[in-house]
C-alpha positions in Angstrom: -1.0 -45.2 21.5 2.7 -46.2 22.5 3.8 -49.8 22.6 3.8 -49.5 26.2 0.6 -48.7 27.0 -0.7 -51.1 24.3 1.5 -53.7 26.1 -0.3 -52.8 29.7 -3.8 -52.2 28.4 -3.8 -55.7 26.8 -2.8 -57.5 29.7 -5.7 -55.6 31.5 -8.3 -57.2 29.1 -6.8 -60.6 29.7 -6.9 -59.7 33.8 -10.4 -58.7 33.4 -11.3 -61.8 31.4 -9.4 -64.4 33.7 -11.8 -62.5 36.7 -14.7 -62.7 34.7 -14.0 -66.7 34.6 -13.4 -67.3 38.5 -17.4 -66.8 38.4 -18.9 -67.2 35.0 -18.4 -70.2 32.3 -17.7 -67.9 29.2 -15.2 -68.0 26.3 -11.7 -67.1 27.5 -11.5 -65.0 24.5 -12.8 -61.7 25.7 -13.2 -60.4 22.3 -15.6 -63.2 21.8 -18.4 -61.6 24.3 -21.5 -61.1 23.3 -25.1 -60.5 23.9 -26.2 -62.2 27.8 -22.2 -62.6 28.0 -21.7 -59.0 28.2 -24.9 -57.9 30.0 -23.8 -61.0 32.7 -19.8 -58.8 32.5 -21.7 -55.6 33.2 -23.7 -56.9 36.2 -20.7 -57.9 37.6 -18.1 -54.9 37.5 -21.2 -53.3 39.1 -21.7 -55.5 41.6 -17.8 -55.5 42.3 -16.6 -51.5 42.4 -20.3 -50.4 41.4 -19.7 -48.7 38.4 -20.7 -49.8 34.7 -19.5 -49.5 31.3 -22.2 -49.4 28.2 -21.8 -52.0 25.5 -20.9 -49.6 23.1 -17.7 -49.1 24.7 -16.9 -52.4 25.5 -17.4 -53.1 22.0 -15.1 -50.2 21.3 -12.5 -50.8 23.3 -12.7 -54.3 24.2 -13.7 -56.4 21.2 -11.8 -53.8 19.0 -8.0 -52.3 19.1 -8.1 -48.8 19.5 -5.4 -45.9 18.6 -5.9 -44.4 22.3 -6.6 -45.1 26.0 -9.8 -44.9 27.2 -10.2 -42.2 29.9 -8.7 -42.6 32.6 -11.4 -42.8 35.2 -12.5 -46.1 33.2 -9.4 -47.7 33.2 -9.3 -46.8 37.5 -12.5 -48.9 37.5 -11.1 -52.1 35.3 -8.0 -52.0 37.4 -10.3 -51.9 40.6 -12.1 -54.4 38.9 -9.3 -56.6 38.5 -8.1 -56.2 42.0 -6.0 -53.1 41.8 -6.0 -49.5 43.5 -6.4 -48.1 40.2 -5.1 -47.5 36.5 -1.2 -46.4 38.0 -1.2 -49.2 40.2 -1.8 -51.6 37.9 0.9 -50.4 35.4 3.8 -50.3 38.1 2.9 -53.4 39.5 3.1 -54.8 36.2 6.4 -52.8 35.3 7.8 -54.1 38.3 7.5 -57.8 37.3 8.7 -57.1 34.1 11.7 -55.8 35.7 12.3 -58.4 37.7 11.7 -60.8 34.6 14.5 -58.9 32.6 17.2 -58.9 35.5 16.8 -62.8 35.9 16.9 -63.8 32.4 20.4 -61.2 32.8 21.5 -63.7 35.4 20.7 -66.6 33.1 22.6 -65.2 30.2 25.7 -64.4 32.3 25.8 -68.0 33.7 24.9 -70.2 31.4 25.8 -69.0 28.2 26.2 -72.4 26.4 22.5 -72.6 27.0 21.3 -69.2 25.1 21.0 -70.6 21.9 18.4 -73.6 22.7 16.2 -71.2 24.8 16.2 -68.4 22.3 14.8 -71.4 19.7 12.6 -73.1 22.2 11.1 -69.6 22.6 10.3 -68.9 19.2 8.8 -72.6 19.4 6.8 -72.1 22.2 5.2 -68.1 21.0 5.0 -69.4 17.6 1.3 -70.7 18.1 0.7 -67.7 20.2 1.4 -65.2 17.3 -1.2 -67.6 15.2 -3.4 -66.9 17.5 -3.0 -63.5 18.1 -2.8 -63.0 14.1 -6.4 -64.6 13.9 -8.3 -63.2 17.4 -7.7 -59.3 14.6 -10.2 -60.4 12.5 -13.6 -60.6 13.8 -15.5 -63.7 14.9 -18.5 -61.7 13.7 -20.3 -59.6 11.8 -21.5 -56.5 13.7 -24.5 -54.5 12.8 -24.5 -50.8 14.3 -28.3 -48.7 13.9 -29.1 -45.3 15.3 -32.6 -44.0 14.7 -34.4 -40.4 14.3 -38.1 -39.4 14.2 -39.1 -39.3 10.5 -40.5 -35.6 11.0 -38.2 -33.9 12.9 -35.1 -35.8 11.4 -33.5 -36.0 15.2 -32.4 -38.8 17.0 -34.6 -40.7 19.1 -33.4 -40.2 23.0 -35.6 -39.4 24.9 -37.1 -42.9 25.4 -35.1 -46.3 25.0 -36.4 -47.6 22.4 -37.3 -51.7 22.4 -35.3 -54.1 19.8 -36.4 -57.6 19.5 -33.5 -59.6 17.7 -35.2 -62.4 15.5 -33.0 -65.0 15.0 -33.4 -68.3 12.7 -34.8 -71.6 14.3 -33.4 -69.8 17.9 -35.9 -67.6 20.9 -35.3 -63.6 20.4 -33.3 -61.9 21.7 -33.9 -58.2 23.1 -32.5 -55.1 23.6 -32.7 -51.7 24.3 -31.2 -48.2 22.4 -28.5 -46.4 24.1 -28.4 -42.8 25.5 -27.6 -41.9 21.8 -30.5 -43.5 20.2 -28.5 -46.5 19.3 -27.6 -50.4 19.3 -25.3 -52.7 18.4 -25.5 -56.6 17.6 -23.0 -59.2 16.6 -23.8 -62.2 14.6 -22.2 -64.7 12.8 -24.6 -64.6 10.2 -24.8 -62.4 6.7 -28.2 -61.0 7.8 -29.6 -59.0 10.8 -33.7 -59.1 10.8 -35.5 -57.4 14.0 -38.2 -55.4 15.0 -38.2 -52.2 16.9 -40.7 -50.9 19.0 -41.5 -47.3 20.6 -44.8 -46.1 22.4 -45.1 -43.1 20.5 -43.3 -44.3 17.0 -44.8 -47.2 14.7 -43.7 -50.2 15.3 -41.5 -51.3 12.1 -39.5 -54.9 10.9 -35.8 -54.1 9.9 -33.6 -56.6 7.5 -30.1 -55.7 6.5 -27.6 -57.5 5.0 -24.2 -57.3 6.4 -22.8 -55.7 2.8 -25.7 -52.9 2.7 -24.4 -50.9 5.6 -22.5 -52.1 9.3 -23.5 -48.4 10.1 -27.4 -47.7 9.2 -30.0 -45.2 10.1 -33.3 -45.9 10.5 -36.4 -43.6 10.3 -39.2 -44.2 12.7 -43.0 -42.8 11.5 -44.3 -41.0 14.2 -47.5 -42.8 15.8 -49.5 -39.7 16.0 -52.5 -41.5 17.4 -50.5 -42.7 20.6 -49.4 -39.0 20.6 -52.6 -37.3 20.8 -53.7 -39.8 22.9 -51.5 -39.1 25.4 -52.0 -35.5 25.2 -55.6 -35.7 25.6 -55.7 -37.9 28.5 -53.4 -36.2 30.8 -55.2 -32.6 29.3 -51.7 -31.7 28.2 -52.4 -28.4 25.9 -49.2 -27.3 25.7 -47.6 -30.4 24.3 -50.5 -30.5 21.5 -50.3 -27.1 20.3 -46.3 -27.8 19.7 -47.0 -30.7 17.9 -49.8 -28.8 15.5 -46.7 -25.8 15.3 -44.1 -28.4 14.4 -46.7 -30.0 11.6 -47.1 -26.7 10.7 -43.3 -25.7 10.0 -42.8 -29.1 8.4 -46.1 -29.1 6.2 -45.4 -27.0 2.9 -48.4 -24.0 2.4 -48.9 -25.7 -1.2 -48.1 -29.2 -0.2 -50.6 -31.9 -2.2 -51.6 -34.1 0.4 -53.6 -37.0 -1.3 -55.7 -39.6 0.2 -55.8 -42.9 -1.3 -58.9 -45.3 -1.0 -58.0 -49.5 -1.0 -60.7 -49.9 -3.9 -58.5 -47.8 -6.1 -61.9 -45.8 -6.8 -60.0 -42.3 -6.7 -58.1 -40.1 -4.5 -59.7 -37.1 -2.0 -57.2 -34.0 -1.8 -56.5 -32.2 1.6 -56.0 -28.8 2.6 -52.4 -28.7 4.9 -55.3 -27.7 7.4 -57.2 -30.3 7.3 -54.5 -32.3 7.3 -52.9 -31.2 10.3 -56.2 -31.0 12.2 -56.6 -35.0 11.2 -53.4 -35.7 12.9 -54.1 -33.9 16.2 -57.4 -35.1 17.4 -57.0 -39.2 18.1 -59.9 -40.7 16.4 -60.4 -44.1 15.0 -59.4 -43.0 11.6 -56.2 -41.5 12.6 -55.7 -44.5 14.1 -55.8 -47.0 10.9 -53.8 -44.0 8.9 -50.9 -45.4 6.9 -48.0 -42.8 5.3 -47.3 -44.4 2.0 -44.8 -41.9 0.3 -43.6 -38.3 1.1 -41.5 -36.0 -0.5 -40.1 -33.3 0.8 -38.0 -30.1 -0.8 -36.5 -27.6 1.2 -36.5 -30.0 4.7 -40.8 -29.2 3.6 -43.4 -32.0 2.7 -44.2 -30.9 -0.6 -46.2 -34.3 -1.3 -48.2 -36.8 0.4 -49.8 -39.8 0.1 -51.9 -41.5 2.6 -54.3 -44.7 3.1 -57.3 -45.2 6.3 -56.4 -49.4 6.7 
């Protein structure tokens, strides 16, 4: 991205941040948003051209510097945002001032030459704590956590459905969120450590913690809840659905895979056929219900192993 446009897309983010402030009491720092702050700036651009931005890209193109525009349609809606006909407007209206700037400092130099010297050092004076400033607001405030998650089986994002997040935070209420269109979300936190729970109707409910040097990237693998799967099958009579599911356990499944059951007591195991198996995940019973996965491995994107407890 050219100095330029750096220049002009910077003074946008401090436009749309001085905006944001005529209505809201938030840091004047837009980099600092977060959480309700950028859910409250989201309501509000849609409430003002009715259009929206997700927070994934306000956290990438907002809260971070980026080596290229956005597109141009989103930079038309900031500018309209901000109180401008669009992107091009904005720019020439802010070239023209520039202009304008440069010919009267011209003017100054021409005429008062004895005084160049104590400007040019008052200057420097005067920008000095603004390049400190500018020199800290690079490094981040934060630490962000980024997770995207896909369906255990079928190793594919989950998109289909948002699923819920509920942020646990220390000596603090929860906070809650919701994935994106790609399956994911994003959190920023000043602390080392990111513990939450995520929820789907039709995946079991699992408790995530991370530490900030494990991954800022992770993905997580949600066990299908075949019970809530059938379930739903069964009540609305879908056949169709069911017998895809049975076809997808059966492509997954190895022919030879050793599925084990494990009892709590520890008294022994009881080995299942892949049939009998399969037909133990697709009708939704009470023991399908309290099943728990406790280790598969798999060869060939196939479960060659299983291992499985009734709670």
């Amino acid at each position: 991205m050219s100095t330029e446009k750096t220049y002009h897309f910077s003074l946008l983010k401090q436009q749309i941040a001085a905006t944001f402030l005529a209505t809201h009491s938030v840091s004047s720092d837009i980099r600092e948003w977060k959480g309700n702050t950028i859910t409250d700036f989201q309501e509000d651009l849609r409430s003002k051209t009715k259009g929206s931005i997700s927070e994934k890209w306000f956290y990438t193109y907002i809260k971070n510097d980026t080596e290229k525009l956005p597109r141009i349609d989103m930079l038309n809606l900031l500018s309209a945002y901000v109180g401008f006909d669009n992107w091009n407007d904005f720019v020439k209206q802010h070239s023209e001032i520039e202009v304008e700037s440069e010919s009267e400092s011209e003017v100054e130099v021409e005429t008062e030459k004895v005084r160049r010297t104590f400007p040019k050092f008052l200057w420097l004076l005067l920008l000095l704590p603004l390049l400190a400033f500018g020199v800290y607001s690079l490094y981040p405030t934060g630490n962000t956590f980024t997770f995207c998650f896909t369906d255990a089986d079928q190793r594919e994002a989950i998109t289909k459905i948002p699923l819920d997040i509920e942020v646990i935070r220390k000596n603090e209420s929860s906070l809650y969120f919701k994935t994106d269109s790609l399956g994911c979300f994003s959190y920023t936190t000043p602390e080392n450590e990111l513990k939450f729970v995520v929820k789907s109707p039709y995946h079991k409910t699992d408790t995530i913690v991370r530490h900030i040097n494990s991954s800022t990237h992770k993905t997580v693998q949600l066990q299908t809840d075949d019970y809530a799967l059938m379930l739903l099958y069964y009540a609305n009579g879908n056949k169709d659905d069911w017998k895809k599911r049975r076809a997808q356990l059966n492509e997954l499944i190895s022919e030879n895979a050793q599925i084990y059951r494990v009892f709590k007591n520890a008294i022994g195991i009881e080995m299942y056929t892949k049939k009998e198996f399969i037909n133990l995940l697709t009708i939704p019973t009470s023991t399908l219900k309290k099943m728990q996965i406790l280790d598969k491995v798999y060869a060939n994107e196939k479960i060659v192993k299983l291992k499985f407890m009734i709670q």
